[in-house]
C-alpha positions as CSV (number, residue, x, y, z in Angstrom):
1,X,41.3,73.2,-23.7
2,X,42.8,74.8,-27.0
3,X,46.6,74.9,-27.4
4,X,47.7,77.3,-29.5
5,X,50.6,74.8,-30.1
6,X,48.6,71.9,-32.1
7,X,51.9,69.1,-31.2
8,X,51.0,69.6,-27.7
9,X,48.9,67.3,-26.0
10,X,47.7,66.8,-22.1
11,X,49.1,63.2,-20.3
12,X,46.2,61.3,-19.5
13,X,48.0,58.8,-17.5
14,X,51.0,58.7,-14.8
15,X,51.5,61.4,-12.0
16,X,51.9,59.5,-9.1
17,X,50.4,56.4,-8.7
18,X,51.1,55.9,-4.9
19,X,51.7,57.4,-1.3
20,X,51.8,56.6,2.2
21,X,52.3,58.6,5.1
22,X,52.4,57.2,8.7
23,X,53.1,59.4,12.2
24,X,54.4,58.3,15.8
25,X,51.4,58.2,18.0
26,X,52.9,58.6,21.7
27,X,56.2,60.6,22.6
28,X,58.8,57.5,24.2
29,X,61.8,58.3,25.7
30,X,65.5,56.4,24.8
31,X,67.2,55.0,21.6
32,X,65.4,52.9,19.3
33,X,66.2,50.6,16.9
34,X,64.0,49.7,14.7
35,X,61.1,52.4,15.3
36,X,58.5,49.9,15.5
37,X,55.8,50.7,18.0
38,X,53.1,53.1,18.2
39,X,52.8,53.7,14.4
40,X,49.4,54.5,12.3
41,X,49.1,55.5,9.1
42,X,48.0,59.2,8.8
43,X,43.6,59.3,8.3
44,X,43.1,62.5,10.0
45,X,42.6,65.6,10.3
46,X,41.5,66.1,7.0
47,X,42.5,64.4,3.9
48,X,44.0,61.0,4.0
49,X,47.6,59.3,4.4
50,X,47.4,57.2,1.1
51,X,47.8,56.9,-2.4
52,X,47.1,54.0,-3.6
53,X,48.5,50.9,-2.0
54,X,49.4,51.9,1.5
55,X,53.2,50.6,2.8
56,X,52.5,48.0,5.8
57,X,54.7,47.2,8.8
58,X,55.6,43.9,10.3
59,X,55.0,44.7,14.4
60,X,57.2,42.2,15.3
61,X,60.6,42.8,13.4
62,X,59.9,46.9,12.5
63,X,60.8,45.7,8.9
64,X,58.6,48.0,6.3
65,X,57.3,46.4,3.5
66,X,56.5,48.3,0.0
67,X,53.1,47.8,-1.7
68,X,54.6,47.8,-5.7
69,X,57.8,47.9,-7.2
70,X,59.2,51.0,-8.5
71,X,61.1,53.9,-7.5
72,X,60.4,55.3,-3.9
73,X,61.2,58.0,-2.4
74,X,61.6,57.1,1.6
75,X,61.5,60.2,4.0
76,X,61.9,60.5,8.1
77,X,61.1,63.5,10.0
78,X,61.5,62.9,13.9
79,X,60.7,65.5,16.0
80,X,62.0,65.5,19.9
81,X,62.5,67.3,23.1
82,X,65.9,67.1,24.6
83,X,66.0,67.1,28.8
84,X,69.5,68.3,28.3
85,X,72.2,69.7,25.7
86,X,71.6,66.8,23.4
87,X,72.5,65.0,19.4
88,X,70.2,62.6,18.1
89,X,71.1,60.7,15.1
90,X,68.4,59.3,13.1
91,X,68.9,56.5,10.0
92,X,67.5,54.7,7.4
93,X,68.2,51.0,6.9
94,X,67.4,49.4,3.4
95,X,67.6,45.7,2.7
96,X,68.1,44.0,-1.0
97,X,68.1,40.8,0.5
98,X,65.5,40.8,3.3
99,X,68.5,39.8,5.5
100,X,71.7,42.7,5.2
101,X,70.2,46.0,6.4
102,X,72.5,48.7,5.6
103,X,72.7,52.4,6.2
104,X,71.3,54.0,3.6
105,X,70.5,58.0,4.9
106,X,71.4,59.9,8.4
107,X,71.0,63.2,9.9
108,X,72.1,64.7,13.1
109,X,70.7,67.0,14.9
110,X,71.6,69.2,18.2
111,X,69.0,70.1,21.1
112,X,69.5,72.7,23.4
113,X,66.8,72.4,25.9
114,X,63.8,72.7,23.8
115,X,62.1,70.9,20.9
116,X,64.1,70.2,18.0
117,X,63.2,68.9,14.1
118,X,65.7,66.5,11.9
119,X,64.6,65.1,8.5
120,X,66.5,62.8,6.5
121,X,65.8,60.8,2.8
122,X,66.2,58.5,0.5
123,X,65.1,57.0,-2.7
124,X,65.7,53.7,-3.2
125,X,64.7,51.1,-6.2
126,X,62.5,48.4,-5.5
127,X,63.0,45.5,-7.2
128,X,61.4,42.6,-5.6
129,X,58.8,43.3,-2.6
130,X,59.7,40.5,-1.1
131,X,63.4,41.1,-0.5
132,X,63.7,45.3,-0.8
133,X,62.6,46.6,2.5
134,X,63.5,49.5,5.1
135,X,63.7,50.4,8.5
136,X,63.9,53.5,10.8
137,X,66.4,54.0,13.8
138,X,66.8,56.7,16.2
139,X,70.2,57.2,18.4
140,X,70.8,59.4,20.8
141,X,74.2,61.2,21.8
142,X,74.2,60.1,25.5
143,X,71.8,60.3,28.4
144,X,69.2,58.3,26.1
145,X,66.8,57.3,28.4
146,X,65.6,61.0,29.3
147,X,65.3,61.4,26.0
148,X,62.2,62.2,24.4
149,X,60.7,61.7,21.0
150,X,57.6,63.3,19.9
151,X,54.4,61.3,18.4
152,X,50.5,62.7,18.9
153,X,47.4,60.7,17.1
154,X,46.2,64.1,15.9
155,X,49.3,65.7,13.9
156,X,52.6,64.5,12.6
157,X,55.1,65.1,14.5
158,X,57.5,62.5,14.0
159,X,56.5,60.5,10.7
160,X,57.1,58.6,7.7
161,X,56.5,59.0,4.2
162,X,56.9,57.0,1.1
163,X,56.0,58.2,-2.5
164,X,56.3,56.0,-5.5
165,X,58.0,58.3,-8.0
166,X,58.1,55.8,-10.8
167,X,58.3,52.2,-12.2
168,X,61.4,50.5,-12.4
């Protein structure tokens, strides 16, 4: 490719470097806190769920750990079906110290009836891999247990994703 502007030269390095995306495989039904069952990450339909180094999950605690350190944007979509008139509340947790979680992003949502959406993020720097980690909670308003939150193996419905957007 010419330029007709000769200082002008195309990056052959950076862009994003990695990505991992990871969906809620069965609806469930009450609070939870941490999201920890259930979870894939995201291989089909077409395409792929990772850039890179993936994120993995520890299936006993719910704690997320990252791949590298850097910059990372941390996103939550949860997607339900309220029985009744219904608020769900869902949060991010980060950790600096692989011990104090902390609140780090929340959104609230309202139901009436039918199928709702709520999406919340943040980006958080990632120091150390061994002590910088997350965690996802969902909270319902009241009547939690007829609750339901959406998951399906084929399609993301409620998910997670987490794109490096730089080095630190």
């Amino acid at each position: 490719i010419t330029f007709p502007d000769s200082s002008f030269t195309v990056p052959t390095s950076g862009g994003l470097t990695a990505a991992s995306q990871w969906r809620l495989t069965a609806d469930f039904t009450g609070d939870i806190n941490p999201l920890i069952n259930n979870l894939v990450e995201v291989s089909s339909p077409l395409g792929f769920g990772k850039l890179g180094s993936g994120m993995s999950l520890d299936a006993s605690t719910g704690y997320w750990t990252f791949p590298g350190t850097g910059y990372w944007q941390i996103s939550f979509d949860h997607m339900s079906d309220p029985s009744v008139v219904q608020g769900s509340t869902i949060s991010i947790f980060t950790t600096t110290d692989n011990s104090t979680y902390v609140e780090a992003s929340r959104a609230y949502t309202n139901g009436y009836y039918h199928a709702t959406s709520n999406y919340t993020s943040y980006l958080m720097g990632v120091a150390n891999t061994t002590t910088h980690k997350c965690y996802f909670k969902i909270l319902w308003e009241s009547a939690a247990a007829s609750q339901t939150t959406l998951g399906d193996t084929n399609y993301n419905e409620t998910c997670m994703t987490f794109i490096k957007l730089g080095d630190i």
